[in-house]
Backbone as a printed PyTorch tensor [residue, N CA C, xyz], in Angstrom:
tensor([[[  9.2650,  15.4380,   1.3320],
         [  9.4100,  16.8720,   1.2500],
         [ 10.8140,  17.2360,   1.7300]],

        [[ 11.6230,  18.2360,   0.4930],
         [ 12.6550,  18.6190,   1.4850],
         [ 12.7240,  20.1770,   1.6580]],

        [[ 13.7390,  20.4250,   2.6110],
         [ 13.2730,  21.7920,   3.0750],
         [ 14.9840,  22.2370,   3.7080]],

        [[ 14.7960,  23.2630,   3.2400],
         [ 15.5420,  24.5350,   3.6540],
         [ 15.7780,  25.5320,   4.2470]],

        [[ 16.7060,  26.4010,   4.3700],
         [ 16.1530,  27.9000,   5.0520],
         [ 15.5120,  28.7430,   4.2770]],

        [[ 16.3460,  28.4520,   2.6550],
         [ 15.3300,  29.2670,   1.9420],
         [ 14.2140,  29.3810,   1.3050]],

        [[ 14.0230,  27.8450,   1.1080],
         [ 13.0470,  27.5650,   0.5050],
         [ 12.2320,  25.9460,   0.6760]],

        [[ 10.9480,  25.6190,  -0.0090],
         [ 10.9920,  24.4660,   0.0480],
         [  9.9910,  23.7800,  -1.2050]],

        [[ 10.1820,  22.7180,  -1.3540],
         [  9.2840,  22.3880,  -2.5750],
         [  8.5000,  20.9260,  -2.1030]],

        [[  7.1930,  20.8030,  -2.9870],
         [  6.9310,  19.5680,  -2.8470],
         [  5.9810,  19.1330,  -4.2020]],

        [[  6.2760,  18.3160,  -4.5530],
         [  5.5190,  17.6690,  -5.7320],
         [  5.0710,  16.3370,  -5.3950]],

        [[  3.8990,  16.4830,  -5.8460],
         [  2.7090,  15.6530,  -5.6470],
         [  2.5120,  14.9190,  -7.3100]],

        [[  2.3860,  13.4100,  -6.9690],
         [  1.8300,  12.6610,  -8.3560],
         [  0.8120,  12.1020,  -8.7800]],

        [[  0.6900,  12.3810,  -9.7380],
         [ -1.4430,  11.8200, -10.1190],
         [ -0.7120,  10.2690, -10.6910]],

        [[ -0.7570,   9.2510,  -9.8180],
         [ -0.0530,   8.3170, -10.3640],
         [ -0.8410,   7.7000, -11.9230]],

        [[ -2.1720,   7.4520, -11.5560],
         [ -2.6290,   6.8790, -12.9290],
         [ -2.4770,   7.4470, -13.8710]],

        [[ -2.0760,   8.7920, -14.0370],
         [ -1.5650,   9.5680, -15.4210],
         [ -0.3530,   9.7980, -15.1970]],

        [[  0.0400,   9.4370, -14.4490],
         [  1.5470,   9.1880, -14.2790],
         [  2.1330,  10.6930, -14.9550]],

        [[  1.5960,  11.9640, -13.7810],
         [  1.4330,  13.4040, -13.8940],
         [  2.1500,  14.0120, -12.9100]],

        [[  3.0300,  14.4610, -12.7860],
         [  4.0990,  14.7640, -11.5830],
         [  2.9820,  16.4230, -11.5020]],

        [[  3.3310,  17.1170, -10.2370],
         [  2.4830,  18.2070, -10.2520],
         [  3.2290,  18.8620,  -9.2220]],

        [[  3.2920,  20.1010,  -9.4660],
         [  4.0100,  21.5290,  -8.4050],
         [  2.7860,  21.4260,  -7.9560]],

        [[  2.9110,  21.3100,  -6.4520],
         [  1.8820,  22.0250,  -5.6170],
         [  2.1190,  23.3390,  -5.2620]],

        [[  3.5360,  23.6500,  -4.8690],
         [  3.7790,  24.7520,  -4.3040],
         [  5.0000,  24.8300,  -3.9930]],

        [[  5.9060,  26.3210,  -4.9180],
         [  7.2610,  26.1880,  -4.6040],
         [  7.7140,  28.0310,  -4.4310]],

        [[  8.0870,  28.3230,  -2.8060],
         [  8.2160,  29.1710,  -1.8860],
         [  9.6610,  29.4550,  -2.0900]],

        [[ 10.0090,  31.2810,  -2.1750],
         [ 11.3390,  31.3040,  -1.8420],
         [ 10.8740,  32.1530,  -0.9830]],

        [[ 11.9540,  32.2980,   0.0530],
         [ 11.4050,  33.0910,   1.0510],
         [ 12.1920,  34.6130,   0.2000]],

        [[ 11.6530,  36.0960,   0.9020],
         [ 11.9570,  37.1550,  -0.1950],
         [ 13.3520,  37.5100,   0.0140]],

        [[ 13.8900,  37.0360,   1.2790],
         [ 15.1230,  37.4100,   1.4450],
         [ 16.0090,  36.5440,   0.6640]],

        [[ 15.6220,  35.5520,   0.1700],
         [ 16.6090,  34.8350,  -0.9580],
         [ 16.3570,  34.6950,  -1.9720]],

        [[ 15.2080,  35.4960,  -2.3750],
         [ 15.0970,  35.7090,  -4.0860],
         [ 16.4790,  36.5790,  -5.1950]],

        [[ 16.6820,  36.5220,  -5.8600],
         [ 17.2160,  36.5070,  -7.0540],
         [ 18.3710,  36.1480,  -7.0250]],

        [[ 18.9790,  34.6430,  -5.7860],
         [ 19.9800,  33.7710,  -6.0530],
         [ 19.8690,  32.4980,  -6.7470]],

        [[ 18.7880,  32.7370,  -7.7050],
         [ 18.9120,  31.5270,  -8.5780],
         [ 18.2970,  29.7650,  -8.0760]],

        [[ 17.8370,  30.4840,  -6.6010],
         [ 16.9230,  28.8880,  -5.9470],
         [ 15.7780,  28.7430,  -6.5690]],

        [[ 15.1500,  29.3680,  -7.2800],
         [ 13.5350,  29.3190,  -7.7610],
         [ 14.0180,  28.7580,  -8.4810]],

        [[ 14.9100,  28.3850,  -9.6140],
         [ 15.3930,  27.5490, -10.6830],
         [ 16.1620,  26.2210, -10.0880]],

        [[ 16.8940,  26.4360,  -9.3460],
         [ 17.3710,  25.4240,  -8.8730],
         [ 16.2780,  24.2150,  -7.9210]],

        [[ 15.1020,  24.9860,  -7.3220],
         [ 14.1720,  24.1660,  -7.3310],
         [ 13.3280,  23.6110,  -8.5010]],

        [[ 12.9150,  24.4330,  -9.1400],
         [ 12.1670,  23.5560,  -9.9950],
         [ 13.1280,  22.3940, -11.3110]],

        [[ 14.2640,  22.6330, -11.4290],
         [ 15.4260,  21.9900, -11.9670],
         [ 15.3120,  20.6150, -11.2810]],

        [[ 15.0370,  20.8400,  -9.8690],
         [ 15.0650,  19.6410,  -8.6330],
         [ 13.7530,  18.8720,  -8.6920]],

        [[ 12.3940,  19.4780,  -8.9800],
         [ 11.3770,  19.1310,  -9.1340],
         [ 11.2870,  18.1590, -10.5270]],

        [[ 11.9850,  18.6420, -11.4790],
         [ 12.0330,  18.1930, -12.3290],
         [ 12.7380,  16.8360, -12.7210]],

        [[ 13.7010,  17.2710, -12.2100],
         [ 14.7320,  16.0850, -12.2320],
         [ 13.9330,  14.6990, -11.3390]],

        [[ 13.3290,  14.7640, -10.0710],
         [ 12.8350,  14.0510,  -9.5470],
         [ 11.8520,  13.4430, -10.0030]],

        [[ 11.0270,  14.3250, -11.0810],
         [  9.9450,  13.9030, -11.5450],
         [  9.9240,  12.7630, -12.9280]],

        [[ 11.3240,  12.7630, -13.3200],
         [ 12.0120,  12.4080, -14.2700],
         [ 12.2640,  10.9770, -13.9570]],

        [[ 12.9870,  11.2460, -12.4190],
         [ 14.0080,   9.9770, -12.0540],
         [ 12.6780,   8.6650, -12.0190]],

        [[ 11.7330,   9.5550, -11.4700],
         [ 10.5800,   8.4070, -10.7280],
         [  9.6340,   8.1760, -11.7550]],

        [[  9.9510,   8.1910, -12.8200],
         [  9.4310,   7.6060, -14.3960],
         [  8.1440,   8.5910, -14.7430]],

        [[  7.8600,   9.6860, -13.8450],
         [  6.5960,  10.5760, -14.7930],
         [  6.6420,  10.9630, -15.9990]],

        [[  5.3910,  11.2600, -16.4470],
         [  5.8890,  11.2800, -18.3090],
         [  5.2530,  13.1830, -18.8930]],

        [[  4.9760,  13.1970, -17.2820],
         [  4.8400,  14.8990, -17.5030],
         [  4.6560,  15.6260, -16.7060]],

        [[  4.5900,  17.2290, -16.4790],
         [  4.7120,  18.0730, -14.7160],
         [  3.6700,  18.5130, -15.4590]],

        [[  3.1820,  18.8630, -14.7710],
         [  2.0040,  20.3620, -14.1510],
         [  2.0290,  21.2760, -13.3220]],

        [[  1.4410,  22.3160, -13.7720],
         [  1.5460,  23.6350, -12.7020],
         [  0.4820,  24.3540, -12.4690]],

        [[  0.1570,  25.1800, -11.2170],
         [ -0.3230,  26.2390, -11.7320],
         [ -0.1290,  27.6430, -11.0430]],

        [[ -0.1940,  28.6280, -11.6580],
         [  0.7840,  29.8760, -11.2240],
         [ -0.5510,  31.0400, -11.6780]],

        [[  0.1290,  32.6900, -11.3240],
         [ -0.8430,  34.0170, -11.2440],
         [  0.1440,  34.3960, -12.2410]],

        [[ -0.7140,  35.1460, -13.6220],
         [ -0.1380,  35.8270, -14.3870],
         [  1.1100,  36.9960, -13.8630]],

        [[  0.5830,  37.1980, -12.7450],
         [  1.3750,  38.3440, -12.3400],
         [  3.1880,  37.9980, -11.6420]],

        [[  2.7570,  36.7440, -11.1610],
         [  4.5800,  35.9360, -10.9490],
         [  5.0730,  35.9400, -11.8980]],

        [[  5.8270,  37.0510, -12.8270],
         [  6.4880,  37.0340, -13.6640],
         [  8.1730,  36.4030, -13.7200]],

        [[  8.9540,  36.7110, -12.2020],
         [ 10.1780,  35.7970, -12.1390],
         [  9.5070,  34.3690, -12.0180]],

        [[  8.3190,  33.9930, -12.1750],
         [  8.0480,  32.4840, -11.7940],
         [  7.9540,  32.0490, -12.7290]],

        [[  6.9040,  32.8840, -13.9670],
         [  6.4830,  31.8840, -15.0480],
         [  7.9290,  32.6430, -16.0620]],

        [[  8.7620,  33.1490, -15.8980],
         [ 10.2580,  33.0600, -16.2530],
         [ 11.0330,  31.9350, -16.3560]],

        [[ 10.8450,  31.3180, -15.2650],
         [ 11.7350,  29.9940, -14.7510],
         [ 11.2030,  28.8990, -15.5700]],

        [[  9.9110,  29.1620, -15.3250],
         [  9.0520,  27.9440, -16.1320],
         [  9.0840,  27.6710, -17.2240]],

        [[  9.3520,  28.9240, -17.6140],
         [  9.4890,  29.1070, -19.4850],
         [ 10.6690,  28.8670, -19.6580]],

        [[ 11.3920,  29.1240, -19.1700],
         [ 13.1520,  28.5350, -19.2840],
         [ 13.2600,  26.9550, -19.1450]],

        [[ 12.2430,  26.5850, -18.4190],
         [ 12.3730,  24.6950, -18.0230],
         [ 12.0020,  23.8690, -18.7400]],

        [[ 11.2020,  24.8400, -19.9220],
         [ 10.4280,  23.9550, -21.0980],
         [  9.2890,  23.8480, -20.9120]],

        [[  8.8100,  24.3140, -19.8930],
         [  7.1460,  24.6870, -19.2860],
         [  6.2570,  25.2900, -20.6480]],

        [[  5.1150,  25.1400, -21.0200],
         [  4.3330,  25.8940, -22.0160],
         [  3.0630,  25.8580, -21.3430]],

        [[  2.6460,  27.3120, -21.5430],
         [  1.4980,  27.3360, -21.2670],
         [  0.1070,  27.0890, -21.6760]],

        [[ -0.8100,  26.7640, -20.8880],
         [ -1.6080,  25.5880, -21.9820],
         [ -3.1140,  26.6210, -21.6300]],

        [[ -3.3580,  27.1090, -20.8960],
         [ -4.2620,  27.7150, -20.2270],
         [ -4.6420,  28.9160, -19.8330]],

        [[ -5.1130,  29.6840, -19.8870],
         [ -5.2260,  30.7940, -19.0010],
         [ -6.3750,  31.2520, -18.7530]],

        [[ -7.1250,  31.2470, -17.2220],
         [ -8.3640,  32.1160, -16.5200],
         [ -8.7140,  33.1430, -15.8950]],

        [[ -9.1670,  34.0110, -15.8460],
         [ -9.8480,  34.9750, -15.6700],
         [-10.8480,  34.7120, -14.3220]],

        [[-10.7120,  35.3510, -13.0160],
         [-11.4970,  35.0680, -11.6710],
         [-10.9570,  36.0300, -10.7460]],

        [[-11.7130,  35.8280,  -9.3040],
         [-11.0960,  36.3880,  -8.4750],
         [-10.7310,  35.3740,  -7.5240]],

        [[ -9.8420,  36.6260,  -6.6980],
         [ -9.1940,  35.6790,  -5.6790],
         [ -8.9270,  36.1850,  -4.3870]],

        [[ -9.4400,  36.4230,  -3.1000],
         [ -9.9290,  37.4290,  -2.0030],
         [-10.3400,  38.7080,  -2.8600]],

        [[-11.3910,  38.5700,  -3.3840],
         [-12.2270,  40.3070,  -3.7490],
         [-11.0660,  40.6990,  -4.9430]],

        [[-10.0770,  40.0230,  -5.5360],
         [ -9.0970,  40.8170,  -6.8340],
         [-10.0360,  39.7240,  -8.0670]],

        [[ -9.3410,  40.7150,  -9.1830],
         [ -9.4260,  39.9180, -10.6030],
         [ -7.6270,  39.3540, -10.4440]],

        [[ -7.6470,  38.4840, -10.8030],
         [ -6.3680,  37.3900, -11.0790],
         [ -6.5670,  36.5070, -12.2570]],

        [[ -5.8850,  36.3200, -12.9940],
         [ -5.3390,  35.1050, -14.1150],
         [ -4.8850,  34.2250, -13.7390]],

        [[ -5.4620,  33.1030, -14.0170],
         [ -4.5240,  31.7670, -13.0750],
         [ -3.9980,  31.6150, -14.6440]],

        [[ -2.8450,  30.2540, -14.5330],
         [ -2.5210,  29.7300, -15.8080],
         [ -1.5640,  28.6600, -15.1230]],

        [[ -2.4220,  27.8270, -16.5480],
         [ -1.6640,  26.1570, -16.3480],
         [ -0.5420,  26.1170, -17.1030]],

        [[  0.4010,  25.2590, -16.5140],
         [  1.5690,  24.9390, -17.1360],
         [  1.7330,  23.4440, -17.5140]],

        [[  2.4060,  23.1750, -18.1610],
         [  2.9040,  21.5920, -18.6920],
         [  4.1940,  21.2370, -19.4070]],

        [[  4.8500,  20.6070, -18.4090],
         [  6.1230,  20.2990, -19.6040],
         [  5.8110,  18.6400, -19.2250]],

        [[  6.3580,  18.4640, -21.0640],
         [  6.4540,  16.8520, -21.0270],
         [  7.7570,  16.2990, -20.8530]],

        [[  7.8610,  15.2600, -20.1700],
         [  9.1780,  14.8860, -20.0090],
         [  9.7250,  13.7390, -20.2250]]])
């Protein structure tokens, strides 16, 4: 895991599907819209690349729109989308996948 002031990322691998996976990638709000939410997942990616995975996964709330922005810019497609709650709300989850 590496880590920052502003942020931090960590990706987790389903090795037998050899499935790189965002668990969870945080900007803190005071450093949002300098371009680290991309530059992390750019980093996620790249790593996921170096260490021979043959694809990422995600999963994100319809409503993170600068998120699933980034994603869609990274080559991310969305494969999924659910309907639930989440503390007492209705929320949309949705899966992501880029192959790599």
């Amino acid at each position: 895991m590496r880590r920052n002031t502003a942020g931090w990322r960590r990706s987790k691998a389903c090795a037998r599907e050899a499935v790189a996976r965002i668990r969870l990638l945080l900007v803190d709000p005071k450093a949002r819209g300098l371009g680290l939410g991309r530059h992390l997942t750019d980093e996620c990616i790249r790593f996921a690349r170096d260490a021979g995975y043959r694809k990422m996964t995600l999963w994100t709330h319809s409503v993170l729109t600068a998120a699933r922005h980034i994603y869609q810019q990274a080559g991310f497609k969305l494969m999924r989308s659910e309907q639930h709650e989440s503390w007492g709300r209705p929320v949309v989850s949705e899966h992501w996948d880029l192959e790599l």
